[in-house]
N, C-alpha and C positions, 0 to 999 in steps of 0.2 A: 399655514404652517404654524402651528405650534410648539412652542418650549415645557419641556418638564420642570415641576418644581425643582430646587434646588439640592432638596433632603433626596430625591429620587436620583435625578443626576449622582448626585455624589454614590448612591448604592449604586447604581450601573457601572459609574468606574470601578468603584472596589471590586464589585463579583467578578467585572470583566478580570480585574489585575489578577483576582484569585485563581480565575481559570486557565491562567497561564501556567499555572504553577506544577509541578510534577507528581506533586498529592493528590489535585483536585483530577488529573488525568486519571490517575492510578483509580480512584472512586468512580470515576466515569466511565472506566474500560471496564470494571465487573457491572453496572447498571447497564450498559448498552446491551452487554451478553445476554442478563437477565431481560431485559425486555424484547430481543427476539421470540427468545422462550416464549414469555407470556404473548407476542403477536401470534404464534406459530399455535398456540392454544385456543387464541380466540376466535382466529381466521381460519387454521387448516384444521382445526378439531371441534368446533361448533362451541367452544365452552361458555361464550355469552351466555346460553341459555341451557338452562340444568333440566336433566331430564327427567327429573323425580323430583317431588315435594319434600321438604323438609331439609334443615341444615346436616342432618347424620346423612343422609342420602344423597344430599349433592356433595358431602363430604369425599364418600365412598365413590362415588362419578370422580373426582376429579383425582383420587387416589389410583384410579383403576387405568383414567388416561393415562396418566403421567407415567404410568408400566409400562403403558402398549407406547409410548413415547420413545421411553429409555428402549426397551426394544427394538423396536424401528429405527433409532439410533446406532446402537450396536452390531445392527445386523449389517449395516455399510461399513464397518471395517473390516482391513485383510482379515483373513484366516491365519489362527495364532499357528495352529498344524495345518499339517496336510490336508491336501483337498479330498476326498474322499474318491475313492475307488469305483467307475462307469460301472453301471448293472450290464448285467449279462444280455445277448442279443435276445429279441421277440421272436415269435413267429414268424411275422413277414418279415423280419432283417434277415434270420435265416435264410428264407425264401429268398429274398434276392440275391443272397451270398450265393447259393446251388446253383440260380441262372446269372452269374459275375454279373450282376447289374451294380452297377457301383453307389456309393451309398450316398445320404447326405452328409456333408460335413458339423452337419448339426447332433448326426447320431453315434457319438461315443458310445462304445460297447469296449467288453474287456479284451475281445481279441484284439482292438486296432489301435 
């Protein structure tokens, strides 16, 4: 078991004391956010590796995630309006309506 020099020591308690502080949190809660983002980039969107040559290119790559990102994002929250309106029955729903065969509950239509 070894001991740290004493200049080290002393920076460890200080950082430790700083990170108790309600500043160094408040810094720390927007870097955590930010670094899921960039996990979520590296792991769920392949962006280690560019898929075109050149900085303008991998520029544009990583401009074009970050759309389909925000996207993908927005699309998992409520609906600001209404939900939209079942389309009208198919053929075969037709068809089973004339012989009352009952339907699935998967198939919204407008009459029901």
């Amino acid at each position: 078991m070894g001991f740290p020099p004493r200049e080290l020591r002393d920076l460890q308690l200080r950082v430790r004391a700083e990170q108790r502080t309600p500043e160094w949190k408040a810094r720390y809660a927007v870097r955590s956010g930010v670094e899921g983002t960039v996990n979520e980039f590296a792991h769920g969107h392949g962006m280690r590796r560019c898929r075109y040559r050149g900085q303008g290119k991998a520029h544009v790559q990583h401009v074009l995630t970050a759309i389909a990102v925000n996207i993908e994002r927005l699309s998992g929250l409520p609906p600001a309006v209404e939900a939209p309106t079942p389309r009208p029955s198919t053929a075969f729903q037709s068809y089973l309506d004339q012989r009352e065969i009952p339907r699935l509950k998967s198939w919204p239509t407008l009459g029901t």
